[in-house]
N, C-alpha and C positions, 0 to 999 in steps of 0.2 A: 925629508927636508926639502924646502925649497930648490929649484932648479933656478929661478929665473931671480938679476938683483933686485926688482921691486919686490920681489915676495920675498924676497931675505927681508929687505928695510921692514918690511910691514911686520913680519914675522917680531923682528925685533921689538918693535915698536909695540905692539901689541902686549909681550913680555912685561914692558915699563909700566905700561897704562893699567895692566891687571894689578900688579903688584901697587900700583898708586890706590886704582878703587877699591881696594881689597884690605888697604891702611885705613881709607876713606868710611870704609863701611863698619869697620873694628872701633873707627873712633867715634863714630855716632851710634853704634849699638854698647859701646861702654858708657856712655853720656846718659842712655836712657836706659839703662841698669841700674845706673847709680841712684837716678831719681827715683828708680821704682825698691830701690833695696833701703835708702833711706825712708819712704813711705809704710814700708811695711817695718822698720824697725822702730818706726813709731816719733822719727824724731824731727820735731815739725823746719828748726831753722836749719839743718843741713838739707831737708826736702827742696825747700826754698835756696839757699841757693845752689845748690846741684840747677833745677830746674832754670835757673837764670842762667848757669851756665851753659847748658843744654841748648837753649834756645837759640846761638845765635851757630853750632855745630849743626844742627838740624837744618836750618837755612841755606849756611855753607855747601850741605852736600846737596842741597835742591841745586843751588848754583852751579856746580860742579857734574850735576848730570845723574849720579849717583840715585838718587831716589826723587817720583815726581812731586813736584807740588803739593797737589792733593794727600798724601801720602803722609808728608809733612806736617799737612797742617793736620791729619789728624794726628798724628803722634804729641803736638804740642796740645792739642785740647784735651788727650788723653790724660797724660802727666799733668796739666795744669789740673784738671777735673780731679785727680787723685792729691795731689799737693791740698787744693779747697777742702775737701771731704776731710784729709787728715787735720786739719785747723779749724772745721766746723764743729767735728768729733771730741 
């Protein structure tokens, strides 16, 4: 443990912030489950709006630090890409 009070706070503080990104990252990896598990169950309006929902959870966590941009934006081309395919099909 910490000897010194700033490295308690930080200690602390750190604790809070894990357990915040660690919600953060549960709820954007369940957002793009859902659209990749309605895709393959074949069912095109829950794809659609899963995906719509998704979209603004994905942004959120770029916001938030969580995951970069880029990263981001491929997961929405991904799931968009898969959503089209299933409604082309």
């Amino acid at each position: 443990m910490a000897n010194i009070k700033s490295a308690e706070k930080r200690a602390r503080q750190t604790v809070k912030r894990r357990a915040r990104n660690v919600a953060g990252r549960s709820k954007l990896r369940t957002a793009i489950k859902g659209v990749v598990n309605a895709v393959e169950a074949g069912d095109k309006e829950t794809a659609v709006a899963k995906l719509k929902a998704a979209g603004p959870i994905i942004d959120s966590a770029v916001n938030k630090g969580l995951i970069h941009r880029n990263k981001a934006s491929r997961h929405k081309s991904a799931l968009n890409a898969r959503v089209k395919e299933l409604s082309a099909g």
